[in-house]
C-alpha positions as CSV (number, residue, x, y, z in Angstrom):
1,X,0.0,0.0,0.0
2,X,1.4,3.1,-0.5
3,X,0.3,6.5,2.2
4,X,-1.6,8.3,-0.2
5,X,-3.6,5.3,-1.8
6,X,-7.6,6.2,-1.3
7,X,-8.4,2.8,0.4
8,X,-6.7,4.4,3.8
9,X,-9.3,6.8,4.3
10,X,-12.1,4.1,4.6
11,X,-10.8,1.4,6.0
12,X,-11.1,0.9,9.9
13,X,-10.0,-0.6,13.3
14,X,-12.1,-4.0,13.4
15,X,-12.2,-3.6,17.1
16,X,-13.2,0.6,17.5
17,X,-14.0,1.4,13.8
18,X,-11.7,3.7,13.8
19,X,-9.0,5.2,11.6
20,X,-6.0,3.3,10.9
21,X,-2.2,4.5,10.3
22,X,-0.4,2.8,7.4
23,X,3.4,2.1,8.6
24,X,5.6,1.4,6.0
25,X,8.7,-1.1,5.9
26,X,10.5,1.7,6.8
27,X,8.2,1.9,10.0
28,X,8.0,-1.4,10.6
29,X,12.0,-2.1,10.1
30,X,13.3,-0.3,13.2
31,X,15.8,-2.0,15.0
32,X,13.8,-5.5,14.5
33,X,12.6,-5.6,18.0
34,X,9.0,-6.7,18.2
35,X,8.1,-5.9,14.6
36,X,7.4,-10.2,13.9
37,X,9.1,-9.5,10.3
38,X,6.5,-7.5,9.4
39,X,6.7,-5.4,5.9
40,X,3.7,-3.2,6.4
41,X,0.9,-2.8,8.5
42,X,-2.1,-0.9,9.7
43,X,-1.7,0.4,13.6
44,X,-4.7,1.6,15.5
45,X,-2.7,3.6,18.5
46,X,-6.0,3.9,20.6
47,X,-6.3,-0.4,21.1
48,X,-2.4,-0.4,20.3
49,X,-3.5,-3.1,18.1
50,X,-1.2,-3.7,14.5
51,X,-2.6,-5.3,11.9
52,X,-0.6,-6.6,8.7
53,X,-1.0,-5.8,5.4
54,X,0.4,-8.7,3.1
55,X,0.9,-8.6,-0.4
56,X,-0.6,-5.3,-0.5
57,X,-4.0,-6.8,1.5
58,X,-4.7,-5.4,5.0
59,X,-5.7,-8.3,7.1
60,X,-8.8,-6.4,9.1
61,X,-9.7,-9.4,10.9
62,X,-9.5,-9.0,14.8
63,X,-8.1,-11.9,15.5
64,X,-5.4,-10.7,12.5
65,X,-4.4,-7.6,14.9
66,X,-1.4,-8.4,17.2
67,X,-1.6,-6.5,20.7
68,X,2.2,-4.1,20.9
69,X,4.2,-3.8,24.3
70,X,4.3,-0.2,25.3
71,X,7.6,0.0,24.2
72,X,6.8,-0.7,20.5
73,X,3.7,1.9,21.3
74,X,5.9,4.7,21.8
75,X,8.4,4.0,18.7
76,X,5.2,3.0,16.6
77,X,3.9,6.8,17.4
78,X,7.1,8.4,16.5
79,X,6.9,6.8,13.4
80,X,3.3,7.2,13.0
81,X,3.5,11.5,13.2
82,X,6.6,11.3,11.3
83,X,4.6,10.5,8.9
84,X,2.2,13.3,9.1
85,X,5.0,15.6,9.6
86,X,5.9,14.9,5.7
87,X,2.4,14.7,4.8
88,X,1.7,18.3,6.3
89,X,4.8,19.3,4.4
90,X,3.5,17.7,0.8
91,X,0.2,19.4,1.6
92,X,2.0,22.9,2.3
93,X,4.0,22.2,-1.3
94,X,0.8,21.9,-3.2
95,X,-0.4,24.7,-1.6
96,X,-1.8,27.7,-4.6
97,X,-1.7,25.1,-7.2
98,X,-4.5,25.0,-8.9
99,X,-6.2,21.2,-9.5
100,X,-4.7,21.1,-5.6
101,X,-6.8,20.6,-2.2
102,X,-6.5,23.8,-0.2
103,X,-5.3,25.6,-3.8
104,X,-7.1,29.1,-4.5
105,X,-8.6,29.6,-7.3
């Protein structure tokens, strides 16, 4: 999946049926501790509940979601509003572009 692929805004937590964050390999890679070898996944921070995304397919089941240790929480999080960190700055870039969300006309 990639973070600005339209599927992320409608899909949900199985458990809350609420938003998800995509984390990318990247996220995911750390330092290997308490990732599982995960490429990608979906991470509900409210239920700090991961779920996988294989082959490009979120696995939304619950019993799919793996709990995280509160370690893994807090590193998750970092990576989770790194992310919209760069978002916020893509959004600033398209900023007065027309065609653009936000753009003036």
């Amino acid at each position: 999946m990639k973070p600005d692929d339209p599927l992320l805004r409608i899909l949900a937590c199985p458990l809350d049926k609420g938003p998800l964050h995509l984390l990318t390999a990247a996220a995911t890679a750390g330092d290997g501790a308490g990732d599982g070898g995960l490429e990608e996944a979906l991470y509900n921070p409210r239920l700090r509940r991961r779920y996988p995304v294989l082959d490009g397919i979120p696995q939304l089941l619950p019993s799919s979601g793996e709990q995280v240790s509160d370690e893994e929480h807090e590193r998750l999080l970092a990576r989770v509003s790194e992310g919209h960190m760069s978002d916020r700055h893509t959004s600033a870039d398209h900023a007065g572009h027309p065609g653009t969300p936000g753009a003036t006309p």
